[in-house]
C-alpha positions as CSV (number, residue, x, y, z in Angstrom):
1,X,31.1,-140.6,-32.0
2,X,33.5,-139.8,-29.1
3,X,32.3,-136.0,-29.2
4,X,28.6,-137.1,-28.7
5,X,29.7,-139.3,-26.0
6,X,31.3,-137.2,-24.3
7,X,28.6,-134.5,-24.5
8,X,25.9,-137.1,-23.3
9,X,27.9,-137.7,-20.6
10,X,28.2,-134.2,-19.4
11,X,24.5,-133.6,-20.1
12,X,23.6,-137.0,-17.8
13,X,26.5,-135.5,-15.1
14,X,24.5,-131.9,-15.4
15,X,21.6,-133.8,-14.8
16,X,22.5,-136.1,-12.1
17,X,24.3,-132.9,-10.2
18,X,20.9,-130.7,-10.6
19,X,18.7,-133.8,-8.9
20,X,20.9,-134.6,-6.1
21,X,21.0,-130.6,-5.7
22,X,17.3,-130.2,-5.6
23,X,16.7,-133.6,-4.2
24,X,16.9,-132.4,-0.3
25,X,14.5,-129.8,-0.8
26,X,11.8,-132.5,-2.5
27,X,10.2,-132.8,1.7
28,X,10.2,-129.2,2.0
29,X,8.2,-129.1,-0.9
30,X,5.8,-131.1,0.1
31,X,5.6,-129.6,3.4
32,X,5.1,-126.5,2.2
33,X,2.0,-127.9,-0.2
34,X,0.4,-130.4,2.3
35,X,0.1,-127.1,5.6
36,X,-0.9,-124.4,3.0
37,X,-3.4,-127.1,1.2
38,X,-4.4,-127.6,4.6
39,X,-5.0,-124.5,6.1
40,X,-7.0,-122.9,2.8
41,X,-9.1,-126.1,2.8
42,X,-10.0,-125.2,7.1
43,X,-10.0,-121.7,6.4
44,X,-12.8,-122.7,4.1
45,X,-14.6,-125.2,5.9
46,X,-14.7,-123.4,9.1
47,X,-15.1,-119.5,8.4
48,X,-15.4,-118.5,4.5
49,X,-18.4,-121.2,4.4
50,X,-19.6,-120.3,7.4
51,X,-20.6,-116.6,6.6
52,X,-23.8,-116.8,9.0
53,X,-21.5,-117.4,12.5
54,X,-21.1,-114.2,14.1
55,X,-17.8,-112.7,15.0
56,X,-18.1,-113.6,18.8
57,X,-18.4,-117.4,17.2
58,X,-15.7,-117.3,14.4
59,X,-13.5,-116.7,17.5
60,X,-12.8,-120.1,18.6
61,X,-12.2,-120.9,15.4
62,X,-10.2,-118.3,14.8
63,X,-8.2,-118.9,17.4
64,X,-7.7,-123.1,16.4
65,X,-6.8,-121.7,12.7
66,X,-4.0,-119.9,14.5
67,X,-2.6,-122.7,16.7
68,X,-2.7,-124.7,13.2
69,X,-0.7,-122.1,11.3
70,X,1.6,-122.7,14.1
71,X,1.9,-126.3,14.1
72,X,2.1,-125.9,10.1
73,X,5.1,-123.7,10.1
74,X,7.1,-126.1,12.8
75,X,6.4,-128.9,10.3
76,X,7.7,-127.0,7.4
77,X,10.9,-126.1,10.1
78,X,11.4,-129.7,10.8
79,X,11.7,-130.2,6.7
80,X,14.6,-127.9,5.9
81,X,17.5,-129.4,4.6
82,X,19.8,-128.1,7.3
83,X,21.5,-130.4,10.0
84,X,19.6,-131.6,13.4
85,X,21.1,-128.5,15.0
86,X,20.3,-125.4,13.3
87,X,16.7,-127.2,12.9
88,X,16.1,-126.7,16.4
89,X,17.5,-123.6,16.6
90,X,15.0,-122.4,13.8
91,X,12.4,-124.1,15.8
92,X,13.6,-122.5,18.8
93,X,13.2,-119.1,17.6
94,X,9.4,-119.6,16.5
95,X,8.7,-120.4,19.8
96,X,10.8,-117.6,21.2
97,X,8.9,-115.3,18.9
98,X,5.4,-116.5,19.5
99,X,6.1,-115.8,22.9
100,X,7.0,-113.0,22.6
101,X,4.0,-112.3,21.0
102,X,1.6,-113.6,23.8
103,X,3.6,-112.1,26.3
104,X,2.9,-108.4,24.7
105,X,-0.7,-109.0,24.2
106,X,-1.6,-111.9,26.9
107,X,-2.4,-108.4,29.6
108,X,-4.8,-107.1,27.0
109,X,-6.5,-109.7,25.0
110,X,-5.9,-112.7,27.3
111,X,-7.4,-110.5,29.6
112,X,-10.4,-109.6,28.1
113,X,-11.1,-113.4,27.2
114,X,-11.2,-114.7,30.8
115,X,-13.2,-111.4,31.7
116,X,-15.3,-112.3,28.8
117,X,-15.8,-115.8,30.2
118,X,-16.2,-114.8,33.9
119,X,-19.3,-112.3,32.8
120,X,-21.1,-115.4,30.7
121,X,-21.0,-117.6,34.2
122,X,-21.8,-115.0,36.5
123,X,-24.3,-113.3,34.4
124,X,-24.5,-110.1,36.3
125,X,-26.7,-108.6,33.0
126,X,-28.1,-109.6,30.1
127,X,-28.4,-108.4,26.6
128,X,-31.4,-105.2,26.6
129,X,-30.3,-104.5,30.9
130,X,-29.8,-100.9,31.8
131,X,-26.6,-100.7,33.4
132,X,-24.3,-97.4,34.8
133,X,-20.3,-98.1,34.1
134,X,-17.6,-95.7,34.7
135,X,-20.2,-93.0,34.7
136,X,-22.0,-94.4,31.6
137,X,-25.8,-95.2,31.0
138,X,-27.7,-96.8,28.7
139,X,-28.6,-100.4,27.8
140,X,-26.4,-103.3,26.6
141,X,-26.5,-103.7,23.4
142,X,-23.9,-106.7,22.6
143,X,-22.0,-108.9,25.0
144,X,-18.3,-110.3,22.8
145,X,-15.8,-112.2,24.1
146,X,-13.3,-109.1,24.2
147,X,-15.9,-106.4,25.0
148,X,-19.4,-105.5,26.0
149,X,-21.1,-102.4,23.2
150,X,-23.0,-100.1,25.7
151,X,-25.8,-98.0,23.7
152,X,-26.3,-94.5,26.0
153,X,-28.9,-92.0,26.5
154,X,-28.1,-90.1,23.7
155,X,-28.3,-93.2,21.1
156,X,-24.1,-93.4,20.7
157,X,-22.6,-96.8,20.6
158,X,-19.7,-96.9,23.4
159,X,-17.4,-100.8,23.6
160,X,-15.6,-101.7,27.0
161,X,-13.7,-104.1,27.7
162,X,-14.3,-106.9,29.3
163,X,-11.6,-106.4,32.3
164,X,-13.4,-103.5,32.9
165,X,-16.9,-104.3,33.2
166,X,-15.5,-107.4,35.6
167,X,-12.9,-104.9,37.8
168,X,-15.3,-102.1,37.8
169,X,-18.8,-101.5,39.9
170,X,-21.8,-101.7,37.5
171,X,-25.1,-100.8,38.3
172,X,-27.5,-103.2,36.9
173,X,-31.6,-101.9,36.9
174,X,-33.3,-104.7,38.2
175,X,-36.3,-106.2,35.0
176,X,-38.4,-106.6,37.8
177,X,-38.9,-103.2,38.3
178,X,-36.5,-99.8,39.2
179,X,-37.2,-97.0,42.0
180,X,-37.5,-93.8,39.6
181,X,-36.5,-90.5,41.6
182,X,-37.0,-86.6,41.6
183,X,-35.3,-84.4,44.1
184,X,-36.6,-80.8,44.7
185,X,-35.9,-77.7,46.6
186,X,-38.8,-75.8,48.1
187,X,-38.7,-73.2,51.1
188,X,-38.9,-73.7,54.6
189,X,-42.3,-71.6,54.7
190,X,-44.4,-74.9,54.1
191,X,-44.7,-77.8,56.4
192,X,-43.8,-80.6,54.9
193,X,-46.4,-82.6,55.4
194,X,-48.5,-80.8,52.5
195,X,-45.5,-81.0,50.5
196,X,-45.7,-84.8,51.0
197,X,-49.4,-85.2,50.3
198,X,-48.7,-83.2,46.9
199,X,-45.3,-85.6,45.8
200,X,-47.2,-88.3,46.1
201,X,-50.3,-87.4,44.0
202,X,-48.1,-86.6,41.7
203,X,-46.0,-89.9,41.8
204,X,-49.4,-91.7,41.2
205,X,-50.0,-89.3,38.1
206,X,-46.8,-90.3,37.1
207,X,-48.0,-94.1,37.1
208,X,-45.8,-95.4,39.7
209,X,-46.6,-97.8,42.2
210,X,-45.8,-97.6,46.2
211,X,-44.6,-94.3,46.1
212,X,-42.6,-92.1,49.0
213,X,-41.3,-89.0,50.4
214,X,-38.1,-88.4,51.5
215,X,-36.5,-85.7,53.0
216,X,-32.8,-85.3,52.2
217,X,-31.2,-82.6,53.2
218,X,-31.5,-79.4,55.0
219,X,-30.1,-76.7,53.8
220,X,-29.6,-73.1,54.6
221,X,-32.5,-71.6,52.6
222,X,-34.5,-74.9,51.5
223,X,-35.5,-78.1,52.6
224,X,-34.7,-81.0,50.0
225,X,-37.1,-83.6,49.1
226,X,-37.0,-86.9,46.9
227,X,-40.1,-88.4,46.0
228,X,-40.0,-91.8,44.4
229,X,-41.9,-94.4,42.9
230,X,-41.5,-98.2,41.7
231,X,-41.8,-98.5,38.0
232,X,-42.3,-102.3,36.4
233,X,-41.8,-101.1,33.0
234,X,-38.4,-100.7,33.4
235,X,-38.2,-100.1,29.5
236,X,-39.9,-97.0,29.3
237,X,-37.6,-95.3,32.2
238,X,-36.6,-92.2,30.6
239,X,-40.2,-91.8,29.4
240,X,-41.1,-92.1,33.5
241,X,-38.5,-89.9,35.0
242,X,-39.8,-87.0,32.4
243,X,-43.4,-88.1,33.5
244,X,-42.7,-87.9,37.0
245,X,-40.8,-84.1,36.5
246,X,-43.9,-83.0,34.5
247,X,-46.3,-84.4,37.3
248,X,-44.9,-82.7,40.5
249,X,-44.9,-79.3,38.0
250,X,-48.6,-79.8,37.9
251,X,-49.3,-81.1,41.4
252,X,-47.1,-78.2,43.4
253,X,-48.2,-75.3,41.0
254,X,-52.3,-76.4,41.2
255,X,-51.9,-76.2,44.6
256,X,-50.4,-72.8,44.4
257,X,-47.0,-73.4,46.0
258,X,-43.8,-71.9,44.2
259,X,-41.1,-74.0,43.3
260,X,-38.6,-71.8,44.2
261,X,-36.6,-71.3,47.5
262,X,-36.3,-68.0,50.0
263,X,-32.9,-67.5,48.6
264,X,-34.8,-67.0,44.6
265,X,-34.3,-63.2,43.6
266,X,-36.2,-61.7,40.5
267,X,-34.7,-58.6,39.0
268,X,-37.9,-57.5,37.5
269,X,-40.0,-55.4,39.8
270,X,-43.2,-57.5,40.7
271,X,-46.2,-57.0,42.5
272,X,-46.3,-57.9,46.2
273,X,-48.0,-61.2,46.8
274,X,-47.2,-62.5,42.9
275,X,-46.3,-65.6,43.1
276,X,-43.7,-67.5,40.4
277,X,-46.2,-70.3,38.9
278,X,-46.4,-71.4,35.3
279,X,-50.3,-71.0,34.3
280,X,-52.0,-74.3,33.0
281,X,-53.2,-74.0,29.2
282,X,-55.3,-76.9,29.6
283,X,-56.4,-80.5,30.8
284,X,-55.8,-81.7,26.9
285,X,-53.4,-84.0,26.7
286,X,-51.4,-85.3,23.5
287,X,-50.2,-88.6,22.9
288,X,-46.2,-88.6,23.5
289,X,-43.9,-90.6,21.6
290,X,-42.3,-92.8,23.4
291,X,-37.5,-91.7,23.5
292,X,-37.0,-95.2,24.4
293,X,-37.8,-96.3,20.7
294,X,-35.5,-93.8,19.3
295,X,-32.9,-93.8,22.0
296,X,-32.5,-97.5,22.4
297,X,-33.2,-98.8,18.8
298,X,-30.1,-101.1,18.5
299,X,-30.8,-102.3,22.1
300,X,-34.3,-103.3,21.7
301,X,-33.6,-105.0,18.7
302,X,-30.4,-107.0,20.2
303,X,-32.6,-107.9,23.0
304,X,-35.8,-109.0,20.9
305,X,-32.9,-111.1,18.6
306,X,-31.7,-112.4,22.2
307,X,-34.9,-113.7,23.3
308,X,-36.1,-115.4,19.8
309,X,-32.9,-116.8,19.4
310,X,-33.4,-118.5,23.0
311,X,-36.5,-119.4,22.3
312,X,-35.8,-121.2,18.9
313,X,-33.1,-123.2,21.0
314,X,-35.2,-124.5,23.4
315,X,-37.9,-125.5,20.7
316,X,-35.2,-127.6,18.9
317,X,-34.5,-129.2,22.5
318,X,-38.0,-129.8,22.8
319,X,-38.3,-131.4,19.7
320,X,-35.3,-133.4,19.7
321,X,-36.9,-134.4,23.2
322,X,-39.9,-135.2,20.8
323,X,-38.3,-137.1,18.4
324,X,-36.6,-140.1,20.7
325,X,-39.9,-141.0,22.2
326,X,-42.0,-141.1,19.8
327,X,-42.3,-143.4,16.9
328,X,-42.1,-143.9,13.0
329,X,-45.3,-142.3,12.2
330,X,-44.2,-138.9,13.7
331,X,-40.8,-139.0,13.3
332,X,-41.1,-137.2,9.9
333,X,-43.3,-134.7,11.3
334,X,-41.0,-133.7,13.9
335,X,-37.5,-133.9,12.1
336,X,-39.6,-131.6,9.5
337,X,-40.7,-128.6,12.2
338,X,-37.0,-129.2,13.8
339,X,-35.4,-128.5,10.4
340,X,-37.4,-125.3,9.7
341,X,-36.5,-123.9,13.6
342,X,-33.0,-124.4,12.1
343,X,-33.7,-122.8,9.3
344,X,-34.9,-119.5,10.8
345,X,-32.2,-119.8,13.6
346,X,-29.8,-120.0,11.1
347,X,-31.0,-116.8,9.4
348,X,-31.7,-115.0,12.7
349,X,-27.7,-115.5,13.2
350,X,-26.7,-114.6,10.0
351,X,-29.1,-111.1,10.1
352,X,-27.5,-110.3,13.3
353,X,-24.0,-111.1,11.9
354,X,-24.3,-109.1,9.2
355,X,-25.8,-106.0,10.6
356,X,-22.7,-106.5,13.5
């Protein structure tokens, strides 16, 4: 009997030392379980439920998930068993170390935030503009909270960042309408007033409206013209300036005049009085596809997304608008076309997520 008492007795001391052992660590524990419980059930609520937000708004949310995480992990500081004094100096390096961490990226992505900001109040473009950065053309394709995506000329897809489109001259092409140019270099042997009449004939050709002839530059063998034209179609402006180039061909060569200047030398022997023009095959003309559609795919569709997306927001305004004056008998009506504009918002932001 004394044996089994004695061993009882150690098992209950083994027992008792294991508990008071363990029993400091019992509100780390549940720490630990309450912030990551937490922070799977937000990271589930907010962004893996909400698969149709695009990136530009999972960012905000993003960004609270992160200050959460924070605050989580100087909770589950503030549990350890340790004295009042080494706490705080565990507390006091997460804070060293997260800023640390802002300090190293606050130039960059801090940055680009406030830049990204800054552009959405000013609005100096929109979504579809043609705009000229840093010696870059094309049309905007997607404006982000870190960067603006820039489709060019020759379809590629090119990102800058923000600080940059806010620190850096941009060259917006007015939607009302943009001045499209040719210059040319013809001899001093024709006065320039025929040369005028012929520009502009073939500016009108060209379809512009309220076009003009400059003269730009004298040189030592050739006079240098510009003749321009206003186009309101400023979608089609590549389509233009290669209209424009093809029309003052046609309008300077059927009036017989050589678009060449005195200093032009032909090794070939020629006959005196030949002059250098390209002979017509024809008046037929064939229906030309349009490089805008081709060029600017991604940025026609962003903008078309844009504007139906703008639209479906201001029906739902309209209709909430609807709803609190009217009464019972068309309330049903109106919460009914309400929901389906929220429906096909909804998918209208989750196609353009997805294809982002």
């Amino acid at each position: 009997m004394d044996t089994k008492n004695t061993l009882g007795a150690t098992q209950a001391s083994l027992v008792d030392a294991v508990l008071n052992l363990l029993f400091p660590f019992v509100p780390l524990l549940i720490a630990i379980v309450l912030v990551i419980g937490t922070l799977i059930a937000l990271h589930y609520l907010l962004l893996a439920k909400q698969s149709h937000l695009t990136s530009e708004q999972k960012l905000p949310r993003q960004v609270g998930m992160l200050v959460l995480t924070i605050i989580g992990a100087v909770v589950i500081a503030m549990a350890l068993p340790v004295s009042e004094s080494t706490r705080n100096q565990v507390i006091a390096l997460i804070g060293v170390l997260i800023s640390g961490v802002i300090a190293f990226s606050s130039t960059t992505m801090v940055g680009n935030l406030m830049a990204g900001i800054v552009l959405r109040v000013n609005r100096p473009f929109r979504v579809g503009d043609f705009i000229k950065v840093e010696g870059y053309s094309g049309r905007v394709t997607e404006m982000g909270l870190l960067d603006v995506e820039l489709q060019t000329e020759s379809r590629e897809l090119i990102a800058f960042a923000n600080t940059l489109m806010v620190n850096s001259p941009v060259s917006v092409t007015r939607a009302s309408g943009a001045i499209v140019s040719v210059d040319i270099s013809l001899g001093y042997d024709i006065h320039h007033s025929i040369i005028e009449k012929h520009l502009l004939v073939a500016a009108e050709n060209a379809q512009l409206l309220e076009p003009f002839v400059q003269v730009v530059g004298l040189g030592d063998f050739s006079v240098s013209y510009r003749i321009s034209g206003l186009l309101t179609e400023v979608k089609s402006l590549l389509s233009a300036r290669s209209r424009l180039h093809k029309a003052v061909l046609d309008a300077l060569h059927n009036a017989d005049i050589e678009i060449v200047s005195p200093s032009f030398m032909n090794q070939r022997p020629q006959p005196d009085g030949l002059k250098m023009i390209a002979k017509s095959p024809g008046h037929t003309k064939q229906e030309e596809a349009s490089p805008e559609d081709v060029i600017f795919d991604k940025a026609e569709e962003a903008e078309q997304k844009e504007k139906s997306k703008e639209t479906l927001l201001q029906t739902i305004a309209d209709i909430d608008a609807k709803i609190a004056e009217s009464d019972g008998e068309n309330r049903d009506e109106l919460k009914h076309q309400k929901a389906t504009a929220e429906a096909q918002l909804a998918t209208l932001v989750k196609t353009k997520n997805e294809e982002g």
